[in-house]
C-alpha positions as CSV (number, residue, x, y, z in Angstrom):
1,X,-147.6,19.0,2.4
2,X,-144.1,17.6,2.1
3,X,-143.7,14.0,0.5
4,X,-143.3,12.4,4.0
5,X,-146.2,14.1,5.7
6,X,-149.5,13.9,5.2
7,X,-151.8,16.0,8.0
8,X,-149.3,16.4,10.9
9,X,-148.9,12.3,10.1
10,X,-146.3,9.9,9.1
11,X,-146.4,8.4,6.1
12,X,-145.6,5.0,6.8
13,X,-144.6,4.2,3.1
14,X,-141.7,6.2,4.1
15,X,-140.4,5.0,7.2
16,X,-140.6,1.5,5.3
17,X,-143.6,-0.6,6.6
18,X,-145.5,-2.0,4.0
19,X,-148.8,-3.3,4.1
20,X,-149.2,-7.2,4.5
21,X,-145.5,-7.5,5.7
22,X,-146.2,-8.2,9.7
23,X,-144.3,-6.5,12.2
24,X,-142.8,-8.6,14.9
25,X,-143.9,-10.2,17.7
26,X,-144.0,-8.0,20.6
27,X,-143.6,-4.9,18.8
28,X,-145.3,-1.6,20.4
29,X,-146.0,2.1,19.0
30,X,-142.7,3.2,21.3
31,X,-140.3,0.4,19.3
32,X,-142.1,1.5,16.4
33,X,-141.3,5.0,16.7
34,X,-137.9,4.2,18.0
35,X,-137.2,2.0,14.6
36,X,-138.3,5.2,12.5
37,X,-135.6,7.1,14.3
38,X,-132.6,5.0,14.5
39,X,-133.0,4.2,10.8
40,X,-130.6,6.4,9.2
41,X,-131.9,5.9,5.3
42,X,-134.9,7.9,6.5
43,X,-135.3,11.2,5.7
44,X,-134.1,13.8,8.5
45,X,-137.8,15.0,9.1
46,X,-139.2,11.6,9.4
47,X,-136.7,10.6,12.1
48,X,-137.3,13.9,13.7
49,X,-140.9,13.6,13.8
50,X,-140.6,9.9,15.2
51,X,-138.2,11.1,17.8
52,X,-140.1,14.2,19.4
53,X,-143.5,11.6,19.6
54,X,-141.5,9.4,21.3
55,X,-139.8,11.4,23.6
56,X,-142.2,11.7,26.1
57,X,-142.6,8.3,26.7
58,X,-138.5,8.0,26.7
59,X,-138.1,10.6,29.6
60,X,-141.4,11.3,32.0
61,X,-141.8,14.7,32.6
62,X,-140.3,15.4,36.8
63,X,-143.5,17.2,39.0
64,X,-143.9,17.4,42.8
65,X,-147.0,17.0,44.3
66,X,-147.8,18.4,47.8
67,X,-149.7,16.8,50.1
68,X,-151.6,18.9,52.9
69,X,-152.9,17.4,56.0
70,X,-153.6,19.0,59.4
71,X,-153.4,16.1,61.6
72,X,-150.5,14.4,63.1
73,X,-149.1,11.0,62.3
74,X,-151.2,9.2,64.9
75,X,-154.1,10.5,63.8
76,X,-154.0,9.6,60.4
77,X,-152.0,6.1,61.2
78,X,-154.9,5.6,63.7
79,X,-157.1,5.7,60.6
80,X,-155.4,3.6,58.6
81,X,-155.6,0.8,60.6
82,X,-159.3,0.9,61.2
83,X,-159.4,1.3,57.4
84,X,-157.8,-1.9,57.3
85,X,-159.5,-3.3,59.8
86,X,-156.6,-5.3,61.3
87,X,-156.6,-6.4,64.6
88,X,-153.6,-4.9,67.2
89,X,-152.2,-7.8,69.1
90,X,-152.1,-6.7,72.7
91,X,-148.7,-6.0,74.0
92,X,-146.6,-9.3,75.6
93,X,-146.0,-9.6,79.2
């Protein structure tokens, strides 16, 4: 394995987090990850392999979902409201 891989892993010796020194407050796995990247004394593979786990949670993937229904508005708005069981005032005079 390379000296800043260990198993598909980053060795975090590397990017520069030492154990005992707390991170802080607030920080997630995405900032994290996003540190490891911007932080140009890294080596280029361990910025790379910071920046393509974090990409998915930088840009969400675009999909379309179809929905299917054979009934007509009213029909399913009908059902709605008994769903909610809300009361339809009657209609002013």
């Amino acid at each position: 394995m390379s000296g800043s891989m260990m198993d598909g892993f980053i060795d975090l010796s590397v990017v520069g987090i030492v154990e005992g020194k707390p991170e802080p407050e607030g920080t997630t796995a995405l900032g994290l990850l996003q540190a490891a990247y911007r932080d140009v004394t890294q080596p280029l593979s361990v910025r790379m392999r910071a920046a393509i786990e974090a990409a998915p949670f930088e840009s969400p993937k675009l999909s379309a979902t179809a929905v299917l229904t054979f009934e007509d508005f009213a029909t399913r708005l009908e059902r709605a409201i008994l769903r909610s069981d809300v009361r339809v005032l009657p209609e002013p005079e």
